[in-house]
N, CA, C and O atoms as CSV, one atom per row, in Angstrom:
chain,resi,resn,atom,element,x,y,z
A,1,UNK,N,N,81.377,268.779,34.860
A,1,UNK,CA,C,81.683,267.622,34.045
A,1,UNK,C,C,83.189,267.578,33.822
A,1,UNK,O,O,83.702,268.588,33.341
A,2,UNK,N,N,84.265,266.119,34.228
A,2,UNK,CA,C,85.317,266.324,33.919
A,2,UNK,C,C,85.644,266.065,32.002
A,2,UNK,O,O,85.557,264.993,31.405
A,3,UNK,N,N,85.863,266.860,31.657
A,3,UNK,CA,C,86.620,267.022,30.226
A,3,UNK,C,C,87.559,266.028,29.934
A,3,UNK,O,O,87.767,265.513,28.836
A,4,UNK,N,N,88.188,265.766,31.153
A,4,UNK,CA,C,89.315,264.830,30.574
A,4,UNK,C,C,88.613,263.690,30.272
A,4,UNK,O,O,88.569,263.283,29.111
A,5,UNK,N,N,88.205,263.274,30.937
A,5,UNK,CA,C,87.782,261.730,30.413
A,5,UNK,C,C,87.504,261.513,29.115
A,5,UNK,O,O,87.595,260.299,28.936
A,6,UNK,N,N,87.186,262.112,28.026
A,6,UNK,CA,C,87.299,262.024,26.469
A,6,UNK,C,C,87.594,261.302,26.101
A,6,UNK,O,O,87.062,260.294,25.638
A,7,UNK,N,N,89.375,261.930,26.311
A,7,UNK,CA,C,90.504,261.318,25.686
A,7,UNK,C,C,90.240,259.815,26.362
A,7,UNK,O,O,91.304,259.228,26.163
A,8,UNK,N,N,89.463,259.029,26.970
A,8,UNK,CA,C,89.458,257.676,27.242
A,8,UNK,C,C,88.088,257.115,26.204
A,8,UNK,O,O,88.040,255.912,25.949
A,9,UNK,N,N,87.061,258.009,25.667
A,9,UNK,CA,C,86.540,257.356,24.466
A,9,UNK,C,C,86.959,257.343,23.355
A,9,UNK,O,O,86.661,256.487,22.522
A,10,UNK,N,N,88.120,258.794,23.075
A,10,UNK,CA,C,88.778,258.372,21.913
A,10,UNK,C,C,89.906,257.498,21.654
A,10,UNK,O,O,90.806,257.839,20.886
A,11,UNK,N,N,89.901,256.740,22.069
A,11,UNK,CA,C,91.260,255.887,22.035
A,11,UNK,C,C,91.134,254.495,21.284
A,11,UNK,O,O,90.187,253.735,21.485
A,12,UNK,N,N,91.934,254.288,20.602
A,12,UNK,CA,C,91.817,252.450,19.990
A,12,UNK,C,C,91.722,251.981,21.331
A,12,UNK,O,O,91.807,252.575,22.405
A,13,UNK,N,N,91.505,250.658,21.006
A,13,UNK,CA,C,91.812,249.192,21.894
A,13,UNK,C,C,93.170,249.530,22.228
A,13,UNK,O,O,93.136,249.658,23.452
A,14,UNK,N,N,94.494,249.774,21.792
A,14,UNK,CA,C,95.666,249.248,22.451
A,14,UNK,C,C,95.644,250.446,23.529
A,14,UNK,O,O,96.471,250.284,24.426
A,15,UNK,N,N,94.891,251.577,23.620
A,15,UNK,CA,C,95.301,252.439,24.779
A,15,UNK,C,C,95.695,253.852,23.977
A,15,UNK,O,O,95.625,254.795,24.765
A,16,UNK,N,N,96.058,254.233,22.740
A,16,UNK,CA,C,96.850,254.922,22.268
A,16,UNK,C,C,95.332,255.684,21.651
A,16,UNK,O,O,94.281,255.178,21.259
A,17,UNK,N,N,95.779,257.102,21.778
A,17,UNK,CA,C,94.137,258.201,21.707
A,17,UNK,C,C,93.987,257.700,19.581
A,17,UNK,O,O,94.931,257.304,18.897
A,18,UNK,N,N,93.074,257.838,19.274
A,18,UNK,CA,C,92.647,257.885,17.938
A,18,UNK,C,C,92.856,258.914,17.349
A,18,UNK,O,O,93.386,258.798,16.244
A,19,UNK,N,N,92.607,259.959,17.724
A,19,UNK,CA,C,93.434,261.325,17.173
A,19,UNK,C,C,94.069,261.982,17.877
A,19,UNK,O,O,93.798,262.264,19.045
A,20,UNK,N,N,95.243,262.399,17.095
A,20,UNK,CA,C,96.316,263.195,17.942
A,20,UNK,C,C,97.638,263.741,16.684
A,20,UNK,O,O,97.922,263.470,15.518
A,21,UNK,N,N,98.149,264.631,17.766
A,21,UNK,CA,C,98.810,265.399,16.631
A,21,UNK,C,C,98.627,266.920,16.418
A,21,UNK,O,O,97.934,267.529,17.234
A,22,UNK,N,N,98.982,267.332,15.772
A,22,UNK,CA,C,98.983,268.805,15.422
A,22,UNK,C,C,97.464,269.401,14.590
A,22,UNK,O,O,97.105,270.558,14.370
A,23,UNK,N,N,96.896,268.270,14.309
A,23,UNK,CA,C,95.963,268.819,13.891
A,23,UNK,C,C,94.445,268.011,14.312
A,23,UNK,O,O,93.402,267.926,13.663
A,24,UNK,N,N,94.872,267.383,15.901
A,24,UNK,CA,C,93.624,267.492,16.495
A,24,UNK,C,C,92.890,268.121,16.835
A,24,UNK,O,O,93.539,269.111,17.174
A,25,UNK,N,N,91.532,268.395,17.096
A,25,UNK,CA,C,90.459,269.329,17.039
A,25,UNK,C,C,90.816,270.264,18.703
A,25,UNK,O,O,90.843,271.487,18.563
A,26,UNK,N,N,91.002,269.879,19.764
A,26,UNK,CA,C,91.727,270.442,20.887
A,26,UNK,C,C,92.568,271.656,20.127
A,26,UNK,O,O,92.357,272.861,20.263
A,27,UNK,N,N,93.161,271.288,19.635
A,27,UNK,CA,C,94.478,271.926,19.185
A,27,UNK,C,C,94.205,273.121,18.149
A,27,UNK,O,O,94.359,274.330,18.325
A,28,UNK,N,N,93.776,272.458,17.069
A,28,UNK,CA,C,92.576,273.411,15.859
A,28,UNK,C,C,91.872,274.405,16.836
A,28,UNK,O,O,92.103,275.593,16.611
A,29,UNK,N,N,90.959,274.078,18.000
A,29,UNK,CA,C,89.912,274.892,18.315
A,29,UNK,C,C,90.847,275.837,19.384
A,29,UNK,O,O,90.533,276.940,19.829
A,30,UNK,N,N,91.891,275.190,19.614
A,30,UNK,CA,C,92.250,276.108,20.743
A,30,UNK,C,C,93.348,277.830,19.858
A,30,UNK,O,O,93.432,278.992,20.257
A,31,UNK,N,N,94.011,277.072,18.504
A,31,UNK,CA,C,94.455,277.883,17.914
A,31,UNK,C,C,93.550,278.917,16.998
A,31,UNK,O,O,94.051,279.724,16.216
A,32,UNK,N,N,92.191,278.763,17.217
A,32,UNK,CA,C,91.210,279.744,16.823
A,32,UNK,C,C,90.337,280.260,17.541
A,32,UNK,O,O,89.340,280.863,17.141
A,33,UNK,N,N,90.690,280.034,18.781
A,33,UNK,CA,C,90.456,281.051,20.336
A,33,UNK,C,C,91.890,281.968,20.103
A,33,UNK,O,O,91.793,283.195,20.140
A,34,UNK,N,N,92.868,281.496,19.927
A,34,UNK,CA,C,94.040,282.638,20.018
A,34,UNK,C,C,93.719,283.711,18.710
A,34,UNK,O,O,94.143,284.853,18.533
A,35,UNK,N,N,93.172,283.215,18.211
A,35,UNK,CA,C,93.321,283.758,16.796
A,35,UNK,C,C,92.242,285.184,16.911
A,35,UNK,O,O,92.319,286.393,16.692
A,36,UNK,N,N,91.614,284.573,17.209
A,36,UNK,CA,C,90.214,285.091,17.603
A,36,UNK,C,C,90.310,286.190,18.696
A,36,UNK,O,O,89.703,287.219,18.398
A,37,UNK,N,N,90.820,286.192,19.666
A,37,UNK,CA,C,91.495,287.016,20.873
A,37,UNK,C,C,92.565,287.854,20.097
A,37,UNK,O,O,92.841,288.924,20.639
A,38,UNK,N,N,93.042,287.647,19.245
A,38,UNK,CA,C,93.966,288.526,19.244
A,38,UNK,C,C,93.230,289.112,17.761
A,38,UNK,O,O,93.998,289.618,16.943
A,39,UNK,N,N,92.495,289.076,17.594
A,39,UNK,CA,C,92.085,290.332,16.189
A,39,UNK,C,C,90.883,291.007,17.463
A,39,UNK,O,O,90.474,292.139,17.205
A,40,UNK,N,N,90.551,290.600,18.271
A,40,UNK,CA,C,89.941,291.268,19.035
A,40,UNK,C,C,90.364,292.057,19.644
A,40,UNK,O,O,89.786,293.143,19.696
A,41,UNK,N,N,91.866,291.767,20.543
A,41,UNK,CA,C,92.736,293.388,20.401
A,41,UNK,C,C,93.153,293.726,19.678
A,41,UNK,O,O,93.246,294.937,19.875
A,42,UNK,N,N,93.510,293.512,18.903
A,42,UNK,CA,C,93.599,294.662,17.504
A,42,UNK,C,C,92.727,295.092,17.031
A,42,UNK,O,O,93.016,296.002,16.254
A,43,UNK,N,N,91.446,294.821,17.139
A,43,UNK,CA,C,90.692,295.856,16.489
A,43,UNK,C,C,90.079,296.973,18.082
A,43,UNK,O,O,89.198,297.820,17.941
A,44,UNK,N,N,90.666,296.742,19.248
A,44,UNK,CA,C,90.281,297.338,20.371
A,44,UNK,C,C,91.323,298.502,20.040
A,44,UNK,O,O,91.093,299.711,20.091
A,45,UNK,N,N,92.713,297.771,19.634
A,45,UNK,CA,C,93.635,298.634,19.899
A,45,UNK,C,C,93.759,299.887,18.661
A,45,UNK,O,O,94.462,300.898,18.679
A,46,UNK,N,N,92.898,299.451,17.708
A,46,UNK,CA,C,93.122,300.494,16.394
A,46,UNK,C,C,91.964,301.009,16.422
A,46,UNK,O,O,91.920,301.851,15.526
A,47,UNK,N,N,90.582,300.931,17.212
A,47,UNK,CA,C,89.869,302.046,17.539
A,47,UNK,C,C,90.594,303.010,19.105
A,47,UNK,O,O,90.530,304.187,19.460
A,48,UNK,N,N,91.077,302.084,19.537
A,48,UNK,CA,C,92.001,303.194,20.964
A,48,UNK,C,C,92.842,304.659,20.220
A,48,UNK,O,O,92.854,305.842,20.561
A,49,UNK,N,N,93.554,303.854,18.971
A,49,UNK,CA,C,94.422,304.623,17.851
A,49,UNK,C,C,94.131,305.821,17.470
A,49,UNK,O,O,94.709,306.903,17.562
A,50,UNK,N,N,92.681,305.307,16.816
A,50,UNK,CA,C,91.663,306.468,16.252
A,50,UNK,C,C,91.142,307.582,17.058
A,50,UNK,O,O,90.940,308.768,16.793
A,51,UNK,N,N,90.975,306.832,18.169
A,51,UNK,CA,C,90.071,307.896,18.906
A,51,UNK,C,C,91.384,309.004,19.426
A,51,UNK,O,O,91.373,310.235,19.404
A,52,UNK,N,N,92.352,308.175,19.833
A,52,UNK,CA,C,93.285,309.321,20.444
A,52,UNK,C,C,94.126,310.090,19.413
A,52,UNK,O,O,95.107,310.703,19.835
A,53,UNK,N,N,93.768,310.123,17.784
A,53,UNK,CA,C,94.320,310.359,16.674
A,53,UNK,C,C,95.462,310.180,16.018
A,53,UNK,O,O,95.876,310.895,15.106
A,54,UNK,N,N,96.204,308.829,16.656
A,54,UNK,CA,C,97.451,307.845,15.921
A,54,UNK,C,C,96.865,307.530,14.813
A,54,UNK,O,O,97.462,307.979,13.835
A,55,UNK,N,N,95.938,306.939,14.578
A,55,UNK,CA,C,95.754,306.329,13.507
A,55,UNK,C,C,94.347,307.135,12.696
A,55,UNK,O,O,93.218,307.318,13.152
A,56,UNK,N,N,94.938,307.530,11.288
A,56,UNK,CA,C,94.315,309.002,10.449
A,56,UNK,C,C,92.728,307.748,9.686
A,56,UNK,O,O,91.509,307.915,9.714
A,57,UNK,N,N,93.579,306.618,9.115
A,57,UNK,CA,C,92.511,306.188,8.358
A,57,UNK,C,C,91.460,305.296,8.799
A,57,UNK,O,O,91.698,304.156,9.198
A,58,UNK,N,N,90.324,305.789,8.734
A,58,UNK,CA,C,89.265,305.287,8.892
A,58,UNK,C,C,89.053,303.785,8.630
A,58,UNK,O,O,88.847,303.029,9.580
A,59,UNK,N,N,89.087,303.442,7.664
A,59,UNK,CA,C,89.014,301.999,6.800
A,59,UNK,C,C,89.712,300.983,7.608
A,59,UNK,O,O,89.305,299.827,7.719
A,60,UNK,N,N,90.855,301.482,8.209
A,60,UNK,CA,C,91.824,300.752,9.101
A,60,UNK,C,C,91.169,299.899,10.338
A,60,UNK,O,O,91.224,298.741,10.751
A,61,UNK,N,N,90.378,301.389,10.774
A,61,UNK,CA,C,89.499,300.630,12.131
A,61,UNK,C,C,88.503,299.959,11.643
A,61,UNK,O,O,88.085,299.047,12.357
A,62,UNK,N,N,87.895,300.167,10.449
A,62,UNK,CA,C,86.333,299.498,10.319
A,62,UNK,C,C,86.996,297.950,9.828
A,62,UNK,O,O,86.324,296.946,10.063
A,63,UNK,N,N,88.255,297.830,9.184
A,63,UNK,CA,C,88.206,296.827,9.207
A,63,UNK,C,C,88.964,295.701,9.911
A,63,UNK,O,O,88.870,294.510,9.613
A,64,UNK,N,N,89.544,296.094,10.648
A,64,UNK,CA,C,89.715,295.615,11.830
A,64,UNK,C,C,88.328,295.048,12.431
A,64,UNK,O,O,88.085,293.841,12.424
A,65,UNK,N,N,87.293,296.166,13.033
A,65,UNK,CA,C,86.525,295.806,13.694
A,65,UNK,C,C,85.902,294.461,13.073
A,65,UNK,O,O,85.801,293.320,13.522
A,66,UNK,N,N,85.482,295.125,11.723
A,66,UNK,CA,C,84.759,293.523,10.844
A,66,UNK,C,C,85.609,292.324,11.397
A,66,UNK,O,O,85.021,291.519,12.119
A,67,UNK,N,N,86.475,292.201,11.219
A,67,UNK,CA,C,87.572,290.881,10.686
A,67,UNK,C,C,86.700,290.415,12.247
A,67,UNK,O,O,85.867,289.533,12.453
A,68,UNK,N,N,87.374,291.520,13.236
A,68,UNK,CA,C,87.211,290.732,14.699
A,68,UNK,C,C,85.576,290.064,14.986
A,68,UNK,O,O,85.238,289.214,15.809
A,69,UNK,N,N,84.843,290.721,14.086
A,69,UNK,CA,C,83.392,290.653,14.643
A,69,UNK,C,C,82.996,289.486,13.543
A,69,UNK,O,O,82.232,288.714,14.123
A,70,UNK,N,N,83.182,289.120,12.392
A,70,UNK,CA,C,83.145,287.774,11.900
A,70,UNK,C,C,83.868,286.551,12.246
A,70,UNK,O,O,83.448,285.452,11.882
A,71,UNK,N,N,85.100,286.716,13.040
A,71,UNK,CA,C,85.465,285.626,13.637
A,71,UNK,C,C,84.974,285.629,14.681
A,71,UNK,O,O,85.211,284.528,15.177
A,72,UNK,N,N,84.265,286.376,15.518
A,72,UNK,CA,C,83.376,285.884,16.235
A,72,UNK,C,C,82.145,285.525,15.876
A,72,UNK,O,O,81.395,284.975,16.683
A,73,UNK,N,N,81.861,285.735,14.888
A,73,UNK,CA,C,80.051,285.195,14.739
A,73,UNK,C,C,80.728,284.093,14.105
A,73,UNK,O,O,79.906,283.178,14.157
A,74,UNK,N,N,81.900,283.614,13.463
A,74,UNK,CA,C,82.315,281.930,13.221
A,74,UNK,C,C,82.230,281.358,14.624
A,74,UNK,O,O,81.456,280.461,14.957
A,75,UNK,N,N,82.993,281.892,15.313
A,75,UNK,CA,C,83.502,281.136,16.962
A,75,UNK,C,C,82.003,280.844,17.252
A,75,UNK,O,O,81.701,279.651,17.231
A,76,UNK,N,N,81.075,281.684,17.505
A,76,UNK,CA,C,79.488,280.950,17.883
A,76,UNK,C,C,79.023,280.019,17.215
A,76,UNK,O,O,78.545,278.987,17.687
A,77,UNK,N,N,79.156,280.400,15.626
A,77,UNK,CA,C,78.631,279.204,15.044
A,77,UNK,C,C,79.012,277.783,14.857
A,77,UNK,O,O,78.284,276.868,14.471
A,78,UNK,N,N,80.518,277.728,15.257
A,78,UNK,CA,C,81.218,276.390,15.755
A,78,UNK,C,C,80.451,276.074,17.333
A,78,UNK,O,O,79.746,275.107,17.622
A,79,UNK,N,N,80.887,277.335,18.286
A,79,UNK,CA,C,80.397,276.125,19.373
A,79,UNK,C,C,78.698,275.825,19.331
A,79,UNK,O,O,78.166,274.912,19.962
A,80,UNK,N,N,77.941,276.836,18.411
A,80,UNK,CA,C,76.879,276.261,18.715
A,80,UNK,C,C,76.761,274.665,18.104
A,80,UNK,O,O,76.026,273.769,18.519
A,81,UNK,N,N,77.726,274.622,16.992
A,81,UNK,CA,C,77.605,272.935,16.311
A,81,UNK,C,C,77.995,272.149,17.294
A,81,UNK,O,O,77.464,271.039,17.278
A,82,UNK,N,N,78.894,272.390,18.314
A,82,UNK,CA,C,79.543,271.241,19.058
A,82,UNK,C,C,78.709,270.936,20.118
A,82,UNK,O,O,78.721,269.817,20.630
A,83,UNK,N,N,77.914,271.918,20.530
A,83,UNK,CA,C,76.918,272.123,21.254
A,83,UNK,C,C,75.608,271.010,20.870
A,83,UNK,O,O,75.197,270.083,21.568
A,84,UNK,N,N,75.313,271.284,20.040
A,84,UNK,CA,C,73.793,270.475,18.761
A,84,UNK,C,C,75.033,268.798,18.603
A,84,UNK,O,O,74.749,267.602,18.667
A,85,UNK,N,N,76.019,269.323,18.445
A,85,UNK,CA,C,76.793,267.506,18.211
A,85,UNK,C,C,76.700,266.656,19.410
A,85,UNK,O,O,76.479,265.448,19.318
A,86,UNK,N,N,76.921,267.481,20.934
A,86,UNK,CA,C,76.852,266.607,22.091
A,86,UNK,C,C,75.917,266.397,22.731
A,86,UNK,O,O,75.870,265.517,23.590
A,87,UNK,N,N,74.931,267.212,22.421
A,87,UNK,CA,C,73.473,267.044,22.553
A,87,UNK,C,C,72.614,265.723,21.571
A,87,UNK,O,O,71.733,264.966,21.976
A,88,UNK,N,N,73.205,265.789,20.253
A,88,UNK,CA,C,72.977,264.421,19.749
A,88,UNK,C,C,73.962,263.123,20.389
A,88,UNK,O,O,73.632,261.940,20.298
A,89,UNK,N,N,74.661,263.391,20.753
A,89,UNK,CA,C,75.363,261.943,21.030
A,89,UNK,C,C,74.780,262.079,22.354
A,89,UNK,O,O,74.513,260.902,22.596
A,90,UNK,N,N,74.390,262.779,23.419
A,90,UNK,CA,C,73.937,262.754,24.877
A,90,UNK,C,C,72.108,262.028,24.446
A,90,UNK,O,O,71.365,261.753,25.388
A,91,UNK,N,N,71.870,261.921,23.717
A,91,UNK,CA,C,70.458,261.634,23.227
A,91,UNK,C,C,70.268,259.875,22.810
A,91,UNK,O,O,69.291,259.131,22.893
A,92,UNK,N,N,71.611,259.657,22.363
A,92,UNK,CA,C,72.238,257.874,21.953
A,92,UNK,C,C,71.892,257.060,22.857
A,92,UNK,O,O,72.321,257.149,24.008
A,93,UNK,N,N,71.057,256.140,22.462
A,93,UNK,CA,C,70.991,254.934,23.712
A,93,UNK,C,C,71.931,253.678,22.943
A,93,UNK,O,O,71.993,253.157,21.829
A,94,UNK,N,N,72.517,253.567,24.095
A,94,UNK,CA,C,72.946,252.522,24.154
A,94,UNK,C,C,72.990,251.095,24.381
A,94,UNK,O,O,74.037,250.472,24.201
């Protein structure tokens, strides 16, 4: 499926997209894939720490690991919504 074509339902009449900007959802979702990737190496990299004995405190890695492992059970529970959202609009007759 091409993706791009979207940006041609979101658009007013004059041609110009309906949302855009810094805090379009592209943009939002893509800055919480980075976000998301990177507590995921960090919490790779502060159990690497532990195990090779850089890093003494415990608490450090567990919470690391948490942080990384609830922004991922958010990240599923977003795409599963966007998922259930395009599945309702793929269901729309027109």
């Amino acid at each position: 499926m091409d993706v791009t074509k979207v940006g041609s339902i979101l658009s007013t009449p004059d041609n110009k997209p309906a949302i855009s900007g810094p805090g379009s959802f592209g943009t939002v979702l893509n800055n919480l894939l980075t976000e998301l990737n990177t507590s995921q190496i960090k919490a790779d990299e502060a159990l690497k720490g532990f195990l090779s004995g850089q890093i003494q405190d415990l608490h450090q890695v567990v919470a690391a690991t948490e942080e990384a492992k609830l922004m991922f059970e958010l990240a599923v529970q977003v795409r599963n919504k966007v998922i259930e959202a395009y599945q309702e609009i793929a269901r729309m007759q027109f």
